[in-house]
C-alpha positions in Angstrom: 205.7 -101.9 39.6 203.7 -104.9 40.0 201.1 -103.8 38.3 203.4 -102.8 35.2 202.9 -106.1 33.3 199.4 -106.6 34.2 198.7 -103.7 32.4 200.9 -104.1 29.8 199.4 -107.7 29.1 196.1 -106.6 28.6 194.8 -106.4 25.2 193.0 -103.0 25.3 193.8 -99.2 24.9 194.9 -98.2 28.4 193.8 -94.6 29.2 195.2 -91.5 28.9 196.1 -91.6 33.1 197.7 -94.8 33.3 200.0 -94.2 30.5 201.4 -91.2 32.0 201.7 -93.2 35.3 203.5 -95.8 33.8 205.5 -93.8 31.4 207.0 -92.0 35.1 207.1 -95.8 36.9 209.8 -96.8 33.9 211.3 -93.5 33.8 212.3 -93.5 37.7 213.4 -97.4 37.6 215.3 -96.7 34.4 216.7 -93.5 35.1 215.9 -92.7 38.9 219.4 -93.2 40.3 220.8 -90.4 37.8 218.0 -88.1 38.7 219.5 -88.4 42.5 222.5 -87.9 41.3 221.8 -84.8 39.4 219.9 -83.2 42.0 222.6 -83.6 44.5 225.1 -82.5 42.2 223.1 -79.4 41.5 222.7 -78.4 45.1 226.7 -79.0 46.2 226.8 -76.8 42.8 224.5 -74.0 44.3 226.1 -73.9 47.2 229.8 -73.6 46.1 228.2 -70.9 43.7 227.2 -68.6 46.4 231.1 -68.4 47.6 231.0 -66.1 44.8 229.6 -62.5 45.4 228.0 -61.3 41.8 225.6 -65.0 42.0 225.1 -64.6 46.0 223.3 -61.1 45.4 222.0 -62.2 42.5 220.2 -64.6 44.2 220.1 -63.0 47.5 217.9 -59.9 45.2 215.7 -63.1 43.9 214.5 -64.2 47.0 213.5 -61.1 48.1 211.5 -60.7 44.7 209.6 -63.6 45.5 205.7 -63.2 46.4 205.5 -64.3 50.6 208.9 -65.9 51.0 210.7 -62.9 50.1 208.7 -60.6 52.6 209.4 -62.8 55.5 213.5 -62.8 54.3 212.9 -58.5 54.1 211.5 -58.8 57.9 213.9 -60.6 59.1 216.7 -58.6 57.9 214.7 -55.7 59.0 214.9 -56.7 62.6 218.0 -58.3 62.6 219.5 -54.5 61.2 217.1 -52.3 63.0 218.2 -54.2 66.9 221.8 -54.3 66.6 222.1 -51.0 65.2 219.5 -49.7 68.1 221.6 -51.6 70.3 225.3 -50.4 69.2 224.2 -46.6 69.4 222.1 -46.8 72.8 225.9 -48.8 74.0 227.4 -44.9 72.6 228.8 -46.4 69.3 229.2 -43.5 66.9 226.2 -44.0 63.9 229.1 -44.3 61.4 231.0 -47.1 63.1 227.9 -48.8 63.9 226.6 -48.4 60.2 230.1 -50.1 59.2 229.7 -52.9 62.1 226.6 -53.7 60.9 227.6 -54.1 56.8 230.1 -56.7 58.0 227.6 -58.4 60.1 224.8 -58.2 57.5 224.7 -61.5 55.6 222.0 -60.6 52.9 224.3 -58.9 50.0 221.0 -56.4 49.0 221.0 -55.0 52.3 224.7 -54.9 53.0 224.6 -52.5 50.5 222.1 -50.6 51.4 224.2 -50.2 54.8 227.0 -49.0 53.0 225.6 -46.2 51.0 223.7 -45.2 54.1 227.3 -45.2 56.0 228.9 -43.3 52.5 226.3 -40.8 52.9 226.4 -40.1 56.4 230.0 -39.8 56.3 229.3 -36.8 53.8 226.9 -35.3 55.9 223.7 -36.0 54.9 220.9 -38.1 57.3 219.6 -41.2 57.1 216.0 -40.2 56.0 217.4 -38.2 53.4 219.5 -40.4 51.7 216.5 -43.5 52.2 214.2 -40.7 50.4 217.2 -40.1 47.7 218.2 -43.6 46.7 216.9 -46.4 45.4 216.1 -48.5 48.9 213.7 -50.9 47.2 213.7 -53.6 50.5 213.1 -50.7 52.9 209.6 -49.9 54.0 208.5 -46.7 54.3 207.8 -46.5 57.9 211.4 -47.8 58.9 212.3 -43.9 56.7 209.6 -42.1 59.0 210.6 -43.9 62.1 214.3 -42.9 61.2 213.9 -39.3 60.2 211.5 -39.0 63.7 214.5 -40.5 65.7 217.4 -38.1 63.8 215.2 -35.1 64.7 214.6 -36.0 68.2 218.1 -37.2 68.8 216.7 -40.5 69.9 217.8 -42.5 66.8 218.7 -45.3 69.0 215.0 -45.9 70.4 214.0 -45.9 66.6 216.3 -48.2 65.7 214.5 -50.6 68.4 211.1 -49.8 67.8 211.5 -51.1 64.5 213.3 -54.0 65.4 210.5 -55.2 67.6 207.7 -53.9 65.1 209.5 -56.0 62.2 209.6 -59.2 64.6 206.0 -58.9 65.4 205.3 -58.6 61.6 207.2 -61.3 60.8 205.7 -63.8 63.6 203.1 -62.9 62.0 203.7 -63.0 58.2 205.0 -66.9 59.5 201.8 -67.7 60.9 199.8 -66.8 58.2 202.0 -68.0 55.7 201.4 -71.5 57.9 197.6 -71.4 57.3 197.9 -70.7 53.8 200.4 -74.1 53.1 198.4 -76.7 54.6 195.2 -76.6 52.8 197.5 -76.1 49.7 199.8 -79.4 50.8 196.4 -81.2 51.4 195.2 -80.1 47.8 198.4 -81.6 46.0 198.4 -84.7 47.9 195.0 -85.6 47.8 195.5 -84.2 43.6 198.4 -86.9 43.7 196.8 -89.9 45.4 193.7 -89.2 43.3 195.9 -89.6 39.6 197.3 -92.4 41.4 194.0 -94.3 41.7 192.3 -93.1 39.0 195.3 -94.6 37.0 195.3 -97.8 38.7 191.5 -98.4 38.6 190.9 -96.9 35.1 192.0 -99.5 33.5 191.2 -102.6 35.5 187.5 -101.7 35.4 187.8 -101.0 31.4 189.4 -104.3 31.1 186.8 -106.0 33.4 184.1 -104.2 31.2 185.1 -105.2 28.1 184.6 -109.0 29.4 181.3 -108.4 30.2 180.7 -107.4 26.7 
């Protein structure tokens, strides 16, 4: 800010940089207490919003849409379904009342769904493989189906239901790690992209200025 009227005193055509700097220095001193605002408003907004069911899977069907986030969200849910359903019928739960312990449980809309239909269907008699292969089960990976339908014929669903648990948590440590490695170079790009428009703003026109007195 104290370099605001310096520049704005000097009689010569500031560049391109520094104009966009200082356009975004009197923006934020002018405005930046309503831009806080806002933002806060919008969040408390967002988060009231998701008390409602139709925007929560709305957004809930977003995230998982998105590239790398929303595969670490799928595993996650994976596990968290896969263990305690593995858990409930190796404890002798029936597969139906576990099924409709786990869509209470299930906090991601998408896949309390899926947990429903999968309880409808079994209720009607048909397996869980079968109905996976029938519906449209976007956020379920192919090898939890195989892993299932090789557990239903074996009549050790339970043990499936674990394996994938622990497979899903291992893929997601994973997913986490590498997702890790990928953010910091890219953090260290932006911020050294930032600081270098910062400088090149400041010293831009400083050493025009200085040239021009030469001249």
């Amino acid at each position: 800010p104290k370099l605001i009227d310096l520049f704005k005193s000097l009689d010569t055509d500031l560049p391109l940089v520094t104009k966009i700097l200082l356009a975004l220095a009197t923006f934020s001193q002018n405005y930046g207490i309503y831009v806080i605002v806002g933002i806060i408003v919008l969040f408390v907004l967002f988060k009231f919003s998701l008390k409602y069911k139709a925007f929560k899977y709305f957004w809930d069907k977003m995230v998982l849409a998105t590239p790398v986030i929303g595969k670490l969200v799928a595993g996650v849910q994976m596990t968290f379904i896969c263990r305690n359903l593995g858990t409930m019928l190796k404890s002798g739960l029936p597969i139906v009342k576990a099924m409709k312990a786990q869509e209470i449980s299930t906090a991601n809309l998408v896949y309390r769904e899926y947990i429903a239909k999968l309880a409808d269907s079994i209720e009607k008699g048909k397996s869980i493989k079968e109905t996976l292969e029938e519906g449209k089960f976007k956020y379920i990976p192919k090898i939890a189906v195989k892993m299932i339908g090789v557990g239903e014929k074996t009549g050790k669903l339970d043990e499936s239901f674990l394996y994938l648990g622990d497979f899903f948590d291992d893929s997601v440590d994973d997913a986490s790690k590498n997702f890790s490695n990928v953010l910091e170079p890219l953090l260290l790009l932006v911020i050294g992209m930032v600081v270098a428009f910062v400088a090149l703003a400041i010293i831009s026109p400083i050493y025009q200025f200085t040239g021009s007195i030469k001249r």
